[in-house]
MILO-465816 format. One line per field, with one value per atom (N, C-alpha, C): residue number from 1; atom name; residue in one letter; x, y, z. Coordinates in Angstrom, 1 decimal, decimal comma. Layout:
# MILO-465816
num <- [NUM | ...]
atome <- [CA | ...]
residu <- [a | ...]
u <- [X | ...]
v <- [Y | ...]
w <- [Z | ...]
This chain:
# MILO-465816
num <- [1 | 1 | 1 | 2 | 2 | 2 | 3 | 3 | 3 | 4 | 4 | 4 | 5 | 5 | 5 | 6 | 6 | 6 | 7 | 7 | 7 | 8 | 8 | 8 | 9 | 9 | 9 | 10 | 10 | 10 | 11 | 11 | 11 | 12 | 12 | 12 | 13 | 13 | 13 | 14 | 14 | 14 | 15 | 15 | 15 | 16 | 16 | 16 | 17 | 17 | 17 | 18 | 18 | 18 | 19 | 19 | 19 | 20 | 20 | 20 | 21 | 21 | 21 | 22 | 22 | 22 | 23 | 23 | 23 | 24 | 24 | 24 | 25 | 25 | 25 | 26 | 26 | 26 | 27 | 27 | 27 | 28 | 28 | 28 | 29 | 29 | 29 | 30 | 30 | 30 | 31 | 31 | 31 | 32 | 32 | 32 | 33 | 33 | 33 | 34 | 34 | 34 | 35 | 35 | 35 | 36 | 36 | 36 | 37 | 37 | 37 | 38 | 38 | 38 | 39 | 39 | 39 | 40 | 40 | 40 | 41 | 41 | 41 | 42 | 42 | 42 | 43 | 43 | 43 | 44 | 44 | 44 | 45 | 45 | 45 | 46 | 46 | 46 | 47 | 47 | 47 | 48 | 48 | 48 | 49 | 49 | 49 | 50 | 50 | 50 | 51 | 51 | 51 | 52 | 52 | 52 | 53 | 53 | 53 | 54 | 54 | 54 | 55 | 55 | 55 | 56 | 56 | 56 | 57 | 57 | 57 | 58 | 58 | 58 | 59 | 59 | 59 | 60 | 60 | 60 | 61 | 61 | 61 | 62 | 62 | 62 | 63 | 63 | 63 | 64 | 64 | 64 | 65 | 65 | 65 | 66 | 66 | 66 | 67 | 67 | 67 | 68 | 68 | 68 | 69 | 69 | 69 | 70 | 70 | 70 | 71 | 71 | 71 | 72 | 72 | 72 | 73 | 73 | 73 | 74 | 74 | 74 | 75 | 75 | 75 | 76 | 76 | 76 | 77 | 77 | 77 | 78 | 78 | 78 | 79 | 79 | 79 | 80 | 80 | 80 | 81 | 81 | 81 | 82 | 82 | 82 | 83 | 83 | 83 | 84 | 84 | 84 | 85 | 85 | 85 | 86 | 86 | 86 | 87 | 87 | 87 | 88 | 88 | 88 | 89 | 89 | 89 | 90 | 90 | 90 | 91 | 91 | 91 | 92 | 92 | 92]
atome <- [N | CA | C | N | CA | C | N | CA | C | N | CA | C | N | CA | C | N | CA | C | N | CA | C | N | CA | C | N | CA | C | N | CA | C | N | CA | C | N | CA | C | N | CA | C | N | CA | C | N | CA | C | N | CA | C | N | CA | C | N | CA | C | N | CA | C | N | CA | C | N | CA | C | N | CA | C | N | CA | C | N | CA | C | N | CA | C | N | CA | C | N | CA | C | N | CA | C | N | CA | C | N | CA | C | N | CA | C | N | CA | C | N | CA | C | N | CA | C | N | CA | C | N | CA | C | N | CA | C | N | CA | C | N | CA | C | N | CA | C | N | CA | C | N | CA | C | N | CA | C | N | CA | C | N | CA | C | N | CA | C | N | CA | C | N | CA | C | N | CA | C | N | CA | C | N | CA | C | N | CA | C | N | CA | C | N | CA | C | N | CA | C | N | CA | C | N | CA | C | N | CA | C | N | CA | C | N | CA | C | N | CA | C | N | CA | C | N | CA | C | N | CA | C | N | CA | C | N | CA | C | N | CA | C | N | CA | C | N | CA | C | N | CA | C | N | CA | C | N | CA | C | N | CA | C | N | CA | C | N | CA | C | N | CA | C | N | CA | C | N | CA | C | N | CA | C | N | CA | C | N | CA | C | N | CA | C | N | CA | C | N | CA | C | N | CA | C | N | CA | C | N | CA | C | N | CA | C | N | CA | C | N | CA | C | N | CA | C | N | CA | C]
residu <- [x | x | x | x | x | x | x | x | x | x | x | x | x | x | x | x | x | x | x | x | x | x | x | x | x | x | x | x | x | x | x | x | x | x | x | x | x | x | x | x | x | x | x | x | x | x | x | x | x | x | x | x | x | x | x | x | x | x | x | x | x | x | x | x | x | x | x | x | x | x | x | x | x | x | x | x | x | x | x | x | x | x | x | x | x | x | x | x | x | x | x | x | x | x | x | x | x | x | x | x | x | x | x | x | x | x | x | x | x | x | x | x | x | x | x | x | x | x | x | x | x | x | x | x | x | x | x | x | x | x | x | x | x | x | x | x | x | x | x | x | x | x | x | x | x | x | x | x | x | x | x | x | x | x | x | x | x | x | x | x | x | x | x | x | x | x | x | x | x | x | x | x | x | x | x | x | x | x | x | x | x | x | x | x | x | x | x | x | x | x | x | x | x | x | x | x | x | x | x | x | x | x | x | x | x | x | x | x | x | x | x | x | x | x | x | x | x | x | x | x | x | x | x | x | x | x | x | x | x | x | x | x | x | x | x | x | x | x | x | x | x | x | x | x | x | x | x | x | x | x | x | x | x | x | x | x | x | x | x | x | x | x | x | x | x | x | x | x | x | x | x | x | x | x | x | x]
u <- [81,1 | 82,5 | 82,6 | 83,3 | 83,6 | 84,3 | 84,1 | 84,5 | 85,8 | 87,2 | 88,3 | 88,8 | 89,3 | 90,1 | 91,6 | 91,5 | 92,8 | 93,9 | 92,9 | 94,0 | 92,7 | 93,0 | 92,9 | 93,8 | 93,0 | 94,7 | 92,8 | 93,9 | 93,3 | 92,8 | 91,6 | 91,1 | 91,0 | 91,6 | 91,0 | 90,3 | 90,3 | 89,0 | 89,4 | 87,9 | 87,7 | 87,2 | 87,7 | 87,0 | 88,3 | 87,9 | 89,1 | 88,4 | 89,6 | 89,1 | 89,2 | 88,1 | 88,9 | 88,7 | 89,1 | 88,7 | 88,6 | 87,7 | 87,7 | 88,5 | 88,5 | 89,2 | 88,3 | 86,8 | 85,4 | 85,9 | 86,9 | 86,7 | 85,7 | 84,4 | 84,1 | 85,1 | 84,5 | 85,6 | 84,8 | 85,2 | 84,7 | 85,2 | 85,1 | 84,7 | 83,8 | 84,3 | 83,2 | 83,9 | 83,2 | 83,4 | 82,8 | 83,8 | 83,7 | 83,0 | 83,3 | 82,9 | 81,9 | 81,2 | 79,5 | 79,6 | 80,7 | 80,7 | 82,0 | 82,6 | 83,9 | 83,7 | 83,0 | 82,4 | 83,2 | 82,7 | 83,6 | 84,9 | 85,3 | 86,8 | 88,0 | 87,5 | 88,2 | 88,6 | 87,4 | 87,4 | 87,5 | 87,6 | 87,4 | 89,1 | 90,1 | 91,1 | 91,4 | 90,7 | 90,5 | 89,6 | 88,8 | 88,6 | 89,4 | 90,8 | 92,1 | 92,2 | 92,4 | 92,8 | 94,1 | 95,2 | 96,2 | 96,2 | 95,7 | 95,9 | 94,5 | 93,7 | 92,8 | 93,4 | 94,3 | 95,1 | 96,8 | 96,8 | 97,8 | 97,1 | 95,6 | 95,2 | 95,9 | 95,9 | 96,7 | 96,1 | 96,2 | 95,4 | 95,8 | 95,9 | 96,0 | 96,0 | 96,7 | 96,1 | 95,6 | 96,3 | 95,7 | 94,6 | 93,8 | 92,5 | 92,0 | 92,2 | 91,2 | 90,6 | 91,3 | 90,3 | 91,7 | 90,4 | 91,8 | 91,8 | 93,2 | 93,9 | 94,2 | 94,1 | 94,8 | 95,6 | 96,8 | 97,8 | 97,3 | 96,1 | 95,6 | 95,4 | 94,6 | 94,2 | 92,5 | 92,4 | 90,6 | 90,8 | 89,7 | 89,4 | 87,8 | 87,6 | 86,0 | 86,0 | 85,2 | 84,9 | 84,8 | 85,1 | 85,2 | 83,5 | 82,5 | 81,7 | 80,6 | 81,5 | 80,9 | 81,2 | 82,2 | 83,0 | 82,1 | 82,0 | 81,2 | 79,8 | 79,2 | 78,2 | 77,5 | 78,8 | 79,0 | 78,4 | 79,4 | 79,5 | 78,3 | 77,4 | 76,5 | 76,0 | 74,7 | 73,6 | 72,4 | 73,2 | 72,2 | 72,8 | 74,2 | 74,7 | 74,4 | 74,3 | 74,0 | 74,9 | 75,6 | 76,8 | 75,7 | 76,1 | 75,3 | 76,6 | 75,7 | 76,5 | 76,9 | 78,4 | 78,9 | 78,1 | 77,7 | 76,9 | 77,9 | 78,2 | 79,2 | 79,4 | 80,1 | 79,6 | 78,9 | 78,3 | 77,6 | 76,3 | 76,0 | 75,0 | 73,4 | 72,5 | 71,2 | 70,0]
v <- [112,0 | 111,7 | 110,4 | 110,4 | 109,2 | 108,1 | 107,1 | 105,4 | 105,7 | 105,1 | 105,1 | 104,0 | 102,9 | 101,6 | 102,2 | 101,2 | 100,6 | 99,7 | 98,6 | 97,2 | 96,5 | 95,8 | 95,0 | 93,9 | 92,5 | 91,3 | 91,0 | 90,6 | 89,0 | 87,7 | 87,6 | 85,9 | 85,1 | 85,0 | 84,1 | 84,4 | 84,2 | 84,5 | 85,9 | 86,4 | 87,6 | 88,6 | 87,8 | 87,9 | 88,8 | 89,8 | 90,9 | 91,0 | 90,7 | 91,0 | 92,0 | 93,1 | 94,8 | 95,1 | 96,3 | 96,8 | 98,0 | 98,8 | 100,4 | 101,0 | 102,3 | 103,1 | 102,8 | 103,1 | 102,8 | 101,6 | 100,2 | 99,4 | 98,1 | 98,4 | 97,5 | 96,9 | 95,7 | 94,7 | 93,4 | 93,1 | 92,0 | 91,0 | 90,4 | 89,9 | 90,1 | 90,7 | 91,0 | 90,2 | 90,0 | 89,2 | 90,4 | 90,6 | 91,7 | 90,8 | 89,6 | 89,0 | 90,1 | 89,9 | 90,3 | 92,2 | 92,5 | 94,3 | 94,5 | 92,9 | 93,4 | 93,3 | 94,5 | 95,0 | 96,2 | 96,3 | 97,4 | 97,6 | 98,1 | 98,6 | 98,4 | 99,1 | 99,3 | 97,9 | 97,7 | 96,4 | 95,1 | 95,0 | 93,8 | 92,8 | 93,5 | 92,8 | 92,2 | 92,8 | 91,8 | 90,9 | 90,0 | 89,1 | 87,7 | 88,2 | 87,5 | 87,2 | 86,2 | 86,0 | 86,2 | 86,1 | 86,6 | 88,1 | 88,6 | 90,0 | 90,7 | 90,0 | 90,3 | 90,6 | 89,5 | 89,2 | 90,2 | 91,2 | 92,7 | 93,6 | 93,3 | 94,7 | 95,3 | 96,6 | 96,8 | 98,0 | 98,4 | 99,4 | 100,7 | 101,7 | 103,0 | 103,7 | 104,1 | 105,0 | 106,5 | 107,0 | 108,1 | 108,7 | 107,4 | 107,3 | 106,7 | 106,2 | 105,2 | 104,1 | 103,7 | 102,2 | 101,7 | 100,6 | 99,5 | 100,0 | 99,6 | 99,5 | 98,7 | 99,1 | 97,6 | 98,3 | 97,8 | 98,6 | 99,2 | 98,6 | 99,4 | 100,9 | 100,9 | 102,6 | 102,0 | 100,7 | 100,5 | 100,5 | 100,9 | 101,5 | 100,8 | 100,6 | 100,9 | 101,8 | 102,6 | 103,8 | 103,7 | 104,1 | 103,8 | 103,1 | 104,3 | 104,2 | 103,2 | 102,7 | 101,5 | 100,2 | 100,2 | 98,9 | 99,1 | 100,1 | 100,4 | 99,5 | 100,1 | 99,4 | 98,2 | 97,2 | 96,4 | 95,2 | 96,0 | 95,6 | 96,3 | 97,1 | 97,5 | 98,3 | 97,5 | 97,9 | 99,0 | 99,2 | 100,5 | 102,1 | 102,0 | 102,5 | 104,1 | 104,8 | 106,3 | 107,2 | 108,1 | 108,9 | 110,0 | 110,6 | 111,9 | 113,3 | 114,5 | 115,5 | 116,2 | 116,5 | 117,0 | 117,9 | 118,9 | 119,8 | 120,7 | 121,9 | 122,9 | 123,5 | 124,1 | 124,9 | 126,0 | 126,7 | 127,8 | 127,6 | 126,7 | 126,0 | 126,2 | 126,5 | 126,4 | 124,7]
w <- [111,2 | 111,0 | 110,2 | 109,0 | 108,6 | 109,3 | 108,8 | 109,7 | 109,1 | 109,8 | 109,5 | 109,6 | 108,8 | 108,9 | 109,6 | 110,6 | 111,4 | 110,5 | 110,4 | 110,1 | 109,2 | 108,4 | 107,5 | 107,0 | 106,7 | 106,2 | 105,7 | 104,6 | 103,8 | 104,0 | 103,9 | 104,6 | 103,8 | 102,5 | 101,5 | 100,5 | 99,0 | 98,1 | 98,0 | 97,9 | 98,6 | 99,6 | 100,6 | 102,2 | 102,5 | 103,1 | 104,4 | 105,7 | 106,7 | 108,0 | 108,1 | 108,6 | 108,8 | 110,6 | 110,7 | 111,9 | 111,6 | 112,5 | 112,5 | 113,4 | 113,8 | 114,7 | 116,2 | 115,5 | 117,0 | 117,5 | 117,3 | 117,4 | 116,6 | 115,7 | 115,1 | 113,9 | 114,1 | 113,2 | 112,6 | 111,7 | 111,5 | 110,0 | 109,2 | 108,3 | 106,9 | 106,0 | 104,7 | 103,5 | 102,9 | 101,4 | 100,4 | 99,5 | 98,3 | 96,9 | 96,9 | 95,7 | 94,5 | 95,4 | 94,7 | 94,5 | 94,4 | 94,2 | 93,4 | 92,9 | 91,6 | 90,3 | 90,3 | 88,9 | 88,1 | 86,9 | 86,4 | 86,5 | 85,2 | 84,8 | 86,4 | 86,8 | 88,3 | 89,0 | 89,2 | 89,8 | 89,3 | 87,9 | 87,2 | 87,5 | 87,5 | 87,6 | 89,1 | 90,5 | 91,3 | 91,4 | 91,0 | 90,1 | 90,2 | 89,9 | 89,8 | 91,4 | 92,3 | 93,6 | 93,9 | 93,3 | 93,2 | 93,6 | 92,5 | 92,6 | 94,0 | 93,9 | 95,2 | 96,3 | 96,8 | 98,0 | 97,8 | 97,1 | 97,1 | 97,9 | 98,0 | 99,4 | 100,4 | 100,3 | 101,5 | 101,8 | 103,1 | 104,5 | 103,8 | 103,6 | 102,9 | 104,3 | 105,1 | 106,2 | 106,1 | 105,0 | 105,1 | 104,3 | 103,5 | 103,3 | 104,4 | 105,1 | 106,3 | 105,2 | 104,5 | 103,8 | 103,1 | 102,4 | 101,5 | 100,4 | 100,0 | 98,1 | 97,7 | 96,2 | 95,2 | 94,5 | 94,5 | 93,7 | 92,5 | 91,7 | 90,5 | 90,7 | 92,3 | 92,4 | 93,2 | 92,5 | 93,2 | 94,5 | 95,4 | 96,4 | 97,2 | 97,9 | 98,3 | 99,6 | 99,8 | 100,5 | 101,8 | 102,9 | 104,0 | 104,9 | 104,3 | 105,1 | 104,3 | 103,3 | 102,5 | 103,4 | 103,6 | 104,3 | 105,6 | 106,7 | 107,5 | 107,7 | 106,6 | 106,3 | 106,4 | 105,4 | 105,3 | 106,5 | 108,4 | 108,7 | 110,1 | 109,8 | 110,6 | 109,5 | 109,0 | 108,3 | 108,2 | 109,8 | 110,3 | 110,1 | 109,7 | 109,9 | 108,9 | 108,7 | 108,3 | 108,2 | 107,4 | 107,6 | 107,9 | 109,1 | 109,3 | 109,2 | 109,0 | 108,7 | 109,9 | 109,9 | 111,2 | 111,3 | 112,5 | 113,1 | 113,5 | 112,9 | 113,4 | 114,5 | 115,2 | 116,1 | 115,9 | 116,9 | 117,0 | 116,3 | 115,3 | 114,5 | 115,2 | 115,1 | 115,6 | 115,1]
């Protein structure tokens, strides 16, 4: 099952506090992954700090359309973490 963001605010720079649905939460800094086309205009701190929660992607936006991936942010914040493939029912 993918990680789903709750809540998200802005901490400054480019730091967001997020939280999940599981409850993990914490603090990440993007700095070091605003690369490319997409991402080059948050950069700008101004424009950085327009993030906002998307709920029905479960992650953050930037009014441009950039995105980072749910189970990226996940990651971020449990290193261990692995998307594994749902197991269907009746499945052997």
């Amino acid at each position: 099952m993918l990680p789903s963001l709750q809540e998200a605010k802005h901490k400054g720079d480019c730091r967001i506090w997020i939280k999940f649905a599981d409850g993990i939460e914490g603090e990440i800094d993007l700095q070091d992954e605003l690369w490319g086309n997409m991402f080059e205009p948050l950069k700008e701190k101004v424009f950085f700090a327009k993030v906002f929660l998307q709920k029905d992607l479960g992650t953050i936006v930037w009014p441009n359309g950039a995105d980072f991936a749910p189970e990226f942010l996940y990651k971020r914040l449990c290193p261990n973490y692995e998307l594994k493939p749902a197991i269907k029912a009746g499945a052997v």
